[in-house]
mmCIF file of the N, C-alpha and C atoms, coordinates in Angstrom:
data_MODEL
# 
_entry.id   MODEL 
# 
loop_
_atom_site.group_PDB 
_atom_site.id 
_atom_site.type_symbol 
_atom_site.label_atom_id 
_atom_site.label_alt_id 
_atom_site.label_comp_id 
_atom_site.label_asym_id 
_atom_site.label_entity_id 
_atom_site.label_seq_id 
_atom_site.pdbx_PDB_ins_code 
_atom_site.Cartn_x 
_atom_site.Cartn_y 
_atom_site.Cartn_z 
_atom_site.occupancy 
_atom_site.B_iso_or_equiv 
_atom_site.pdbx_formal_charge 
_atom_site.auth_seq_id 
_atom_site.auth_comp_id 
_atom_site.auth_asym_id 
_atom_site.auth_atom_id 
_atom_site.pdbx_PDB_model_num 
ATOM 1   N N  . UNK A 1 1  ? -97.233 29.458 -152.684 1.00 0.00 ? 1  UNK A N  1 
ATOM 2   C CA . UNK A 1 1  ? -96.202 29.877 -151.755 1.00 0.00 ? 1  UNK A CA 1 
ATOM 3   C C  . UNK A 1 1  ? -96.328 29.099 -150.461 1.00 0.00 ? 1  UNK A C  1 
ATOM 4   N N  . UNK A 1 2  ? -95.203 28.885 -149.981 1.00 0.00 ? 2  UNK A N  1 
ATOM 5   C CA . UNK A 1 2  ? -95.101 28.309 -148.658 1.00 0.00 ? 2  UNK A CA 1 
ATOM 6   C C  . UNK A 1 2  ? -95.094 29.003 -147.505 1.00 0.00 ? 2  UNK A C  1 
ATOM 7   N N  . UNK A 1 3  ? -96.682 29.113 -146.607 1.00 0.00 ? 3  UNK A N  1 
ATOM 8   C CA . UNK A 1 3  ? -96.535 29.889 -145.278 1.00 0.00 ? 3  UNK A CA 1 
ATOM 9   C C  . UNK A 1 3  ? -95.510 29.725 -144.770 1.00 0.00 ? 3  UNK A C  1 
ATOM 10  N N  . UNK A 1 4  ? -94.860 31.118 -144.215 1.00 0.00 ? 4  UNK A N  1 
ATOM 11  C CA . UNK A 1 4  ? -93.509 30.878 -143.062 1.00 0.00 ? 4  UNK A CA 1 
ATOM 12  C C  . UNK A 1 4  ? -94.349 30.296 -142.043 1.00 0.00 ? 4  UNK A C  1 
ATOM 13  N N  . UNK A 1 5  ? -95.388 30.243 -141.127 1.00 0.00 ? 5  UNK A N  1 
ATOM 14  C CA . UNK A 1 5  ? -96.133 29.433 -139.767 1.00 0.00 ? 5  UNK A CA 1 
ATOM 15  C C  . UNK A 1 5  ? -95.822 27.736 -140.444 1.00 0.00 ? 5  UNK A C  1 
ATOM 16  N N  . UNK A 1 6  ? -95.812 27.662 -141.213 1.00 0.00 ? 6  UNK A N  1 
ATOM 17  C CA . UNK A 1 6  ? -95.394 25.893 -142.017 1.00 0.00 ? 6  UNK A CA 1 
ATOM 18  C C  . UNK A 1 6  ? -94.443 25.773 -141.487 1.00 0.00 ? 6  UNK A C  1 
ATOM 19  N N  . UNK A 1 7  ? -93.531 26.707 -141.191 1.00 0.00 ? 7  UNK A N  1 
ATOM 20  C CA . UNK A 1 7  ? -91.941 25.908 -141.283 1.00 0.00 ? 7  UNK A CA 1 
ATOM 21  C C  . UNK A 1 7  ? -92.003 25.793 -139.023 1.00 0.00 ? 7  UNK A C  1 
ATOM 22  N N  . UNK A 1 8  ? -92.540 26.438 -138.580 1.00 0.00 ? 8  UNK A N  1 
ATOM 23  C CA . UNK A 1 8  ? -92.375 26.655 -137.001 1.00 0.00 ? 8  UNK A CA 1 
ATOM 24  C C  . UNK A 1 8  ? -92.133 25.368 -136.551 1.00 0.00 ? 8  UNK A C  1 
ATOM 25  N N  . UNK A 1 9  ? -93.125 24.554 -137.419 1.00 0.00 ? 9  UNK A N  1 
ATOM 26  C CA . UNK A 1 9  ? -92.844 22.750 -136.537 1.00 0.00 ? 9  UNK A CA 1 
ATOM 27  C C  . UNK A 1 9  ? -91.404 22.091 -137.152 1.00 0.00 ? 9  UNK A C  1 
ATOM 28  N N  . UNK A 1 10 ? -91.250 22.524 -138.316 1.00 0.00 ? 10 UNK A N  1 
ATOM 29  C CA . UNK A 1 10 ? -90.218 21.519 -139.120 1.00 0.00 ? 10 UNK A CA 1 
ATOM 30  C C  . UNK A 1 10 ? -89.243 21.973 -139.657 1.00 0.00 ? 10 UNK A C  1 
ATOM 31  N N  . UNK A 1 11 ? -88.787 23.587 -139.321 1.00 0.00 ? 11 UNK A N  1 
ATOM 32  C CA . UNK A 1 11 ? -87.854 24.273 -139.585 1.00 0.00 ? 11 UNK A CA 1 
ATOM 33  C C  . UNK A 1 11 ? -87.259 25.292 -139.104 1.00 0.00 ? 11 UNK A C  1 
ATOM 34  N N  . UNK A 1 12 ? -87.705 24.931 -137.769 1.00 0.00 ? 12 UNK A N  1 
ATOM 35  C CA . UNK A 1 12 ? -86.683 26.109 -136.703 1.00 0.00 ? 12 UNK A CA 1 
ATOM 36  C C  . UNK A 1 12 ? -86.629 25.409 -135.913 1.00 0.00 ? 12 UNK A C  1 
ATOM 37  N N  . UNK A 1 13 ? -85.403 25.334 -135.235 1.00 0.00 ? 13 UNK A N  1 
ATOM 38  C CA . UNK A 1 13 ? -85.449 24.353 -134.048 1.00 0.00 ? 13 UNK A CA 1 
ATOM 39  C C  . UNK A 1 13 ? -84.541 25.545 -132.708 1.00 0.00 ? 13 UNK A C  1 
ATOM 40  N N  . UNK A 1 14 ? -84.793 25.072 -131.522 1.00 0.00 ? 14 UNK A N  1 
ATOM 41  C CA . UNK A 1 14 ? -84.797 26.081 -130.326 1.00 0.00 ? 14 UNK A CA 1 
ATOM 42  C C  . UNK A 1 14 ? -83.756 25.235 -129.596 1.00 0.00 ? 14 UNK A C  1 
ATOM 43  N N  . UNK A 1 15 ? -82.695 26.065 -129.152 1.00 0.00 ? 15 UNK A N  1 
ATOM 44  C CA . UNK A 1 15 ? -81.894 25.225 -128.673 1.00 0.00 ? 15 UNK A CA 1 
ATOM 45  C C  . UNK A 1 15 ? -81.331 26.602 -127.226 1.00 0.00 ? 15 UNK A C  1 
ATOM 46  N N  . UNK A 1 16 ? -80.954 25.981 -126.101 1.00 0.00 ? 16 UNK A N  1 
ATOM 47  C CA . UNK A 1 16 ? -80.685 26.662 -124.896 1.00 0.00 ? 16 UNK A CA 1 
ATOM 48  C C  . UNK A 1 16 ? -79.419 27.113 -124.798 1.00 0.00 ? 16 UNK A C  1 
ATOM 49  N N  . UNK A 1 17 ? -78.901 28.363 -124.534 1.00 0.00 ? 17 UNK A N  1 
ATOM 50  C CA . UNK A 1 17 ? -77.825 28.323 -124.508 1.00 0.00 ? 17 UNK A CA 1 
ATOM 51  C C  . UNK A 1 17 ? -77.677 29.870 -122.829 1.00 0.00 ? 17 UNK A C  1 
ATOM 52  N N  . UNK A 1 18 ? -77.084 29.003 -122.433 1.00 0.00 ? 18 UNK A N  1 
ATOM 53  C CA . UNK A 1 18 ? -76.481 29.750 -120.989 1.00 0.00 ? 18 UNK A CA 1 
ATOM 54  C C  . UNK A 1 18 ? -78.050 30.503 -120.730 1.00 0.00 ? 18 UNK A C  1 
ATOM 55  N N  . UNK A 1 19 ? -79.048 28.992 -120.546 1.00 0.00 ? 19 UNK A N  1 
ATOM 56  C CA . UNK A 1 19 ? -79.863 29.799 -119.880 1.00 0.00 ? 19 UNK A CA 1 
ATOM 57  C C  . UNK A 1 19 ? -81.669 30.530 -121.004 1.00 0.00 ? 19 UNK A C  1 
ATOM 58  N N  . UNK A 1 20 ? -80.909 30.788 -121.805 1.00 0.00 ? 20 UNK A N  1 
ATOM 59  C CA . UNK A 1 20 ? -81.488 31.459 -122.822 1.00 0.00 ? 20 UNK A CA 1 
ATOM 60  C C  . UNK A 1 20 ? -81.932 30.583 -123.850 1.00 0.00 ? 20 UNK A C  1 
ATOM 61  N N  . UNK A 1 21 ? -83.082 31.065 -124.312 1.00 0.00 ? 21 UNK A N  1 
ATOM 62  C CA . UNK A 1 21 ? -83.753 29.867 -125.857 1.00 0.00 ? 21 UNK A CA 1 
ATOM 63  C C  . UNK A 1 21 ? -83.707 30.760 -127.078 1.00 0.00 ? 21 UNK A C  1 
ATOM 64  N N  . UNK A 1 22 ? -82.497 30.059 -127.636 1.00 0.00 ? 22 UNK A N  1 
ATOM 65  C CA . UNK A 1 22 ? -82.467 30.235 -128.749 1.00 0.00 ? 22 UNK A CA 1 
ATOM 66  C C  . UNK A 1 22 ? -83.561 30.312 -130.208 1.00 0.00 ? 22 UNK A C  1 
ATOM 67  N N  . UNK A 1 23 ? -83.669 30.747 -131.278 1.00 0.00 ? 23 UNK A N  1 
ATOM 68  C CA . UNK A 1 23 ? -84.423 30.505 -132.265 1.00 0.00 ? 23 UNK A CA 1 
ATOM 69  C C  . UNK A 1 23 ? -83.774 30.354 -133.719 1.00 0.00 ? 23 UNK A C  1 
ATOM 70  N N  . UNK A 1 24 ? -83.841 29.047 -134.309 1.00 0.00 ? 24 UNK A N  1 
ATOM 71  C CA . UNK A 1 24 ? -82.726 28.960 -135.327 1.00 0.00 ? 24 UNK A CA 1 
ATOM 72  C C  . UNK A 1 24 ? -83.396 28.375 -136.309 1.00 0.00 ? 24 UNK A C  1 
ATOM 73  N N  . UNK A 1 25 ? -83.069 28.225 -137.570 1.00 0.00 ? 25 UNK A N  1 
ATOM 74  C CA . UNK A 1 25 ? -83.496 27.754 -138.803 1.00 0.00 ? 25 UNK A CA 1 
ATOM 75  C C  . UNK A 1 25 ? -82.739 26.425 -138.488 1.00 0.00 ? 25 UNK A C  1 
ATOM 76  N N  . UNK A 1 26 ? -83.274 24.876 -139.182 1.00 0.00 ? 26 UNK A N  1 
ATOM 77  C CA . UNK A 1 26 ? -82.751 23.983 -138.882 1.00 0.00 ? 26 UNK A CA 1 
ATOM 78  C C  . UNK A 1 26 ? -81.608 23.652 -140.304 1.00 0.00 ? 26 UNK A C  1 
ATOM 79  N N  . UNK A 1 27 ? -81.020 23.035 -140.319 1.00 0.00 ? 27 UNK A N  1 
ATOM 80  C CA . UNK A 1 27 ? -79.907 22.673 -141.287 1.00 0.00 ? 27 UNK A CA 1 
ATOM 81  C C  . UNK A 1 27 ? -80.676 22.419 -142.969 1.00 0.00 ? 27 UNK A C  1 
ATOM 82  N N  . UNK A 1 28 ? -81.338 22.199 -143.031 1.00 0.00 ? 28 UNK A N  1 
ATOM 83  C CA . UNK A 1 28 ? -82.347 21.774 -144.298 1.00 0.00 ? 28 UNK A CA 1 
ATOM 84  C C  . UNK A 1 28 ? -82.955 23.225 -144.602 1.00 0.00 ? 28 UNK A C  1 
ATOM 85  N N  . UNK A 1 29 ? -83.605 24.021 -143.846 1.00 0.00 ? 29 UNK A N  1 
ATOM 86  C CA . UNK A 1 29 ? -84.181 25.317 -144.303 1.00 0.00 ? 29 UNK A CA 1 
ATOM 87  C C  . UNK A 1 29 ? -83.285 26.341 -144.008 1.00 0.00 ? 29 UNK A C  1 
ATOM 88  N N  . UNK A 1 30 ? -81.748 26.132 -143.398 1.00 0.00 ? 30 UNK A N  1 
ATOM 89  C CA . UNK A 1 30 ? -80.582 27.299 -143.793 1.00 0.00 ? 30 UNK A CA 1 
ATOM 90  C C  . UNK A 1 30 ? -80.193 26.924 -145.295 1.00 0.00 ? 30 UNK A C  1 
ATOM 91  N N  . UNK A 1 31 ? -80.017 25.698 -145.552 1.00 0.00 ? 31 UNK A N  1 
ATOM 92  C CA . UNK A 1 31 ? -79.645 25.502 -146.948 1.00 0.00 ? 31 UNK A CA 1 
ATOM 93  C C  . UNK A 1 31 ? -80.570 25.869 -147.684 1.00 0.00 ? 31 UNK A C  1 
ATOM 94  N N  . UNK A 1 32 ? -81.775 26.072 -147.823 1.00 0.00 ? 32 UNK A N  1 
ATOM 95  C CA . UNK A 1 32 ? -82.621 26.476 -148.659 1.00 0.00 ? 32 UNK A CA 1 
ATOM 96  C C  . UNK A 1 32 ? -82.482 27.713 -149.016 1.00 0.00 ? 32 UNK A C  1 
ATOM 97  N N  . UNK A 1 33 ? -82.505 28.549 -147.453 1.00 0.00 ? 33 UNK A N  1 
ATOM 98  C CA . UNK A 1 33 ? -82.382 30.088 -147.511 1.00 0.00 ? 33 UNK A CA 1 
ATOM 99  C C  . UNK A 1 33 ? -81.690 30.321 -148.167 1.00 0.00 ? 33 UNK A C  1 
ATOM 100 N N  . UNK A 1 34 ? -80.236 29.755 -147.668 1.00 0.00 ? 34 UNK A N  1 
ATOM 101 C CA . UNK A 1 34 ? -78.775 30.505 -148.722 1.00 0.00 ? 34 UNK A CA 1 
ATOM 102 C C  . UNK A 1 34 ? -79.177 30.376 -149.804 1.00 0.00 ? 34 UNK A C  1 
ATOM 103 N N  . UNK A 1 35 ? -79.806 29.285 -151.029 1.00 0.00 ? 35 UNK A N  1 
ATOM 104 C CA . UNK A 1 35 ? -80.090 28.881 -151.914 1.00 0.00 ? 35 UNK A CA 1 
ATOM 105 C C  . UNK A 1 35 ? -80.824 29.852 -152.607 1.00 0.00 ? 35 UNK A C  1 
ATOM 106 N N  . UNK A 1 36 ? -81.716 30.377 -152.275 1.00 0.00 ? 36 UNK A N  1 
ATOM 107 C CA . UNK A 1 36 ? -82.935 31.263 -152.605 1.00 0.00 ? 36 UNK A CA 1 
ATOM 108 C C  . UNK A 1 36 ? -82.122 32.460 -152.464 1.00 0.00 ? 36 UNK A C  1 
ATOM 109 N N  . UNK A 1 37 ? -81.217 32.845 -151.498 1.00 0.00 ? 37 UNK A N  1 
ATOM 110 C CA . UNK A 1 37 ? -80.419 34.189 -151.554 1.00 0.00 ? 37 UNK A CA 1 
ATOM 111 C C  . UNK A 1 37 ? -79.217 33.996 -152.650 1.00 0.00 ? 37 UNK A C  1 
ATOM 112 N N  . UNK A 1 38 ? -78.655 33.140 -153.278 1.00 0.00 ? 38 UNK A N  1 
ATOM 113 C CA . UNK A 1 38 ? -78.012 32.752 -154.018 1.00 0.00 ? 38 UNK A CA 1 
ATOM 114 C C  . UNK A 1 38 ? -78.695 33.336 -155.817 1.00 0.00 ? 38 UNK A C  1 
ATOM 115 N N  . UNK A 1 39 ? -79.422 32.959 -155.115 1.00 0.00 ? 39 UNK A N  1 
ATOM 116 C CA . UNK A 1 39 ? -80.272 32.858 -156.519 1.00 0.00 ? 39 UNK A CA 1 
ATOM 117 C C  . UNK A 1 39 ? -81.006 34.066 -156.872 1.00 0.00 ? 39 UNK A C  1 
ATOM 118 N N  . UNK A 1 40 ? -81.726 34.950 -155.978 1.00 0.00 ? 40 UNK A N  1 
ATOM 119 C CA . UNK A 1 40 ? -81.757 36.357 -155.925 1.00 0.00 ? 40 UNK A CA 1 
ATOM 120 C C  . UNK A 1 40 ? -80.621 36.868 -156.350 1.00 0.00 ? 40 UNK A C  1 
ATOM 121 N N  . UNK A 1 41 ? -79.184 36.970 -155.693 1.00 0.00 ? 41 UNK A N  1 
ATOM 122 C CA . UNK A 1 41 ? -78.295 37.695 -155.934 1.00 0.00 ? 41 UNK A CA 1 
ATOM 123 C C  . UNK A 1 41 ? -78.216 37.537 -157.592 1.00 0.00 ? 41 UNK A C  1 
ATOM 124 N N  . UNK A 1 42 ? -78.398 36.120 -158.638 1.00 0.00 ? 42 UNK A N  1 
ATOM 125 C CA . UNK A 1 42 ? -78.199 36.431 -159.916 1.00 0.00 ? 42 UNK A CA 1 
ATOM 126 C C  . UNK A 1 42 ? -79.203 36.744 -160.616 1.00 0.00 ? 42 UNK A C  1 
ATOM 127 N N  . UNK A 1 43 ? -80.110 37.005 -159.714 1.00 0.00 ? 43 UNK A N  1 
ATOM 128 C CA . UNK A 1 43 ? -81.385 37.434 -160.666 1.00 0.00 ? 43 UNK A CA 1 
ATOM 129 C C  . UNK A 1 43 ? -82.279 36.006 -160.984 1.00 0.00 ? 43 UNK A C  1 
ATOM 130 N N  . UNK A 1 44 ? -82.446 35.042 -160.599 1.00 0.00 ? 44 UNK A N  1 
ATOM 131 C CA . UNK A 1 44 ? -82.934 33.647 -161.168 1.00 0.00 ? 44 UNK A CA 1 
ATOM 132 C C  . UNK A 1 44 ? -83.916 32.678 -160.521 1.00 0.00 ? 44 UNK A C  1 
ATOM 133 N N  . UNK A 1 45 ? -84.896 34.259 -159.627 1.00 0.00 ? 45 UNK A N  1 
ATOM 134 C CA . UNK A 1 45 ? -85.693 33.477 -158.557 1.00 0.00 ? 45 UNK A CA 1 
ATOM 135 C C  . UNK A 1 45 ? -87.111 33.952 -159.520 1.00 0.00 ? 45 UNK A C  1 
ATOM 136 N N  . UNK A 1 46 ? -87.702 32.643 -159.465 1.00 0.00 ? 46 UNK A N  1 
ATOM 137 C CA . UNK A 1 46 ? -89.452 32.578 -160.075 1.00 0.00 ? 46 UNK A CA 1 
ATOM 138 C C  . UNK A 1 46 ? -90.100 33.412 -159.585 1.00 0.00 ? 46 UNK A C  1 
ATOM 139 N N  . UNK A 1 47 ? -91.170 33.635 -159.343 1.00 0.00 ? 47 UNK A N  1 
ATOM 140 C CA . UNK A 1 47 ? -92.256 34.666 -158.600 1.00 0.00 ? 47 UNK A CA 1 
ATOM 141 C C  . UNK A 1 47 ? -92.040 33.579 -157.387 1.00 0.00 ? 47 UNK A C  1 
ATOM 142 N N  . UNK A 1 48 ? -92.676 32.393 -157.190 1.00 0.00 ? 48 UNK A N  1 
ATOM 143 C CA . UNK A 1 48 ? -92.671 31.475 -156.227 1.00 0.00 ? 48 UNK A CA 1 
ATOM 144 C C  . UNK A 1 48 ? -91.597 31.156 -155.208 1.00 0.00 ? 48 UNK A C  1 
ATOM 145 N N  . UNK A 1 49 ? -90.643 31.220 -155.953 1.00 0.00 ? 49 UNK A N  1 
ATOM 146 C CA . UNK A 1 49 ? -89.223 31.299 -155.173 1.00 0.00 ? 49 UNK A CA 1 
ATOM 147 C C  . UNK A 1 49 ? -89.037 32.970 -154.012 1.00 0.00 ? 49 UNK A C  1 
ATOM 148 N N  . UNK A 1 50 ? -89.295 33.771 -155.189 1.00 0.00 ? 50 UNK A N  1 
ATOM 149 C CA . UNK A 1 50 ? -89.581 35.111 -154.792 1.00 0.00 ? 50 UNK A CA 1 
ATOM 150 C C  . UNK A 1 50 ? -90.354 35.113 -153.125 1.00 0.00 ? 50 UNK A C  1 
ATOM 151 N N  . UNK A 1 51 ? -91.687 34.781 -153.360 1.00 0.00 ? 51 UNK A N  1 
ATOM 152 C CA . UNK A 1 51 ? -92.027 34.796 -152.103 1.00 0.00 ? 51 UNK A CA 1 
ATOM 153 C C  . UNK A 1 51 ? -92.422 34.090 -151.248 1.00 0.00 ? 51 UNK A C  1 
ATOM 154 N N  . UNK A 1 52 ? -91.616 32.508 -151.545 1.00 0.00 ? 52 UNK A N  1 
ATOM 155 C CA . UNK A 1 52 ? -90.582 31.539 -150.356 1.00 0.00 ? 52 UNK A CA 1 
ATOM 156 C C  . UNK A 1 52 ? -89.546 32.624 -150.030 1.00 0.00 ? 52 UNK A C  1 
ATOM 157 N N  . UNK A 1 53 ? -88.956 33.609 -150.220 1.00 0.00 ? 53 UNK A N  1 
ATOM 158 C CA . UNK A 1 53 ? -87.699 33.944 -149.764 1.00 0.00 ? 53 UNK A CA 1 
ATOM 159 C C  . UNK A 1 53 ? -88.380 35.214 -148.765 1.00 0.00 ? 53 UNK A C  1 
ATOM 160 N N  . UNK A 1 54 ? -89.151 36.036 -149.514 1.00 0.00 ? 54 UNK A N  1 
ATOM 161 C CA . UNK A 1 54 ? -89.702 36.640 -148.747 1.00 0.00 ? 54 UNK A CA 1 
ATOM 162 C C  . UNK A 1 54 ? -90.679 36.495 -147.040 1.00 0.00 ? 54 UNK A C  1 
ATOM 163 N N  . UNK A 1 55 ? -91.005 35.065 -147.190 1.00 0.00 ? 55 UNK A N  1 
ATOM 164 C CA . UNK A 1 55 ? -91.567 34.326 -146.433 1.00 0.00 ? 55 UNK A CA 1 
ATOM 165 C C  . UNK A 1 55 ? -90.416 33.749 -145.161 1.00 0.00 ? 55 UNK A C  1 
ATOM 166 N N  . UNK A 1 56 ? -89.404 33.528 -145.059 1.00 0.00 ? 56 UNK A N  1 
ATOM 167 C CA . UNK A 1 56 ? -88.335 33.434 -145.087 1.00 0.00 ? 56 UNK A CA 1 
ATOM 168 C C  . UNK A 1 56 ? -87.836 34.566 -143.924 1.00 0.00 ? 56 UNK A C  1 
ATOM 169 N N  . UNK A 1 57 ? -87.754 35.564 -145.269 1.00 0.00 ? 57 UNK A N  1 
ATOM 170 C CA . UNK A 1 57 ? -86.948 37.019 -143.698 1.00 0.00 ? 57 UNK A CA 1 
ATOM 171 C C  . UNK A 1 57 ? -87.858 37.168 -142.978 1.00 0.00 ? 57 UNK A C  1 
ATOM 172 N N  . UNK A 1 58 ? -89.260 37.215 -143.011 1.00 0.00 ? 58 UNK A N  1 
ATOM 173 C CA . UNK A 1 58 ? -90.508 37.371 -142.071 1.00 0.00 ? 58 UNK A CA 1 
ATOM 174 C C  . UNK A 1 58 ? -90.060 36.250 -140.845 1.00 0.00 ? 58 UNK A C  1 
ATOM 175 N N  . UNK A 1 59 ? -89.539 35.264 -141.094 1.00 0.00 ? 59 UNK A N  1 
ATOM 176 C CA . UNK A 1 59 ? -89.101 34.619 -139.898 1.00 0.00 ? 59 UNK A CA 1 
ATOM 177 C C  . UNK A 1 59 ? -87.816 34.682 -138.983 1.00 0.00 ? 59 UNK A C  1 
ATOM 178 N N  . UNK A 1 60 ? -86.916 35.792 -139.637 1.00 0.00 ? 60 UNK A N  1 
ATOM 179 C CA . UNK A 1 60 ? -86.161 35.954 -138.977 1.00 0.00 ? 60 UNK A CA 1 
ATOM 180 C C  . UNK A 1 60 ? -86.417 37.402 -138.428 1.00 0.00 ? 60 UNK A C  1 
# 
């Protein structure tokens, strides 16, 4: 499984807005997410996938 602390350098990126710092998944690990929630919804996630996804909402 892939620690969610893995992704802090290379998959959230912080961006300012009116002041305020944002916290966002970057374009490469939103597509993943949806992907993995995609794939939950039909039932078709591995154990591994399983808890990449779980790993995942812990970061949001």
């Amino acid at each position: 499984m892939v620690q969610p602390s893995s992704w802090v350098e290379s998959g959230i990126a912080i961006e300012t807005v009116r002041g305020r710092r944002l916290f966002k998944f970057t374009e490469e690990l939103q597509t993943k997410f949806e992907q993995l929630i995609q794939q939950f919804k039909s039932a078709q996630l591995s154990d591994e996938q399983a808890a990449e996804l779980k790993g995942l909402q812990e970061l949001i």
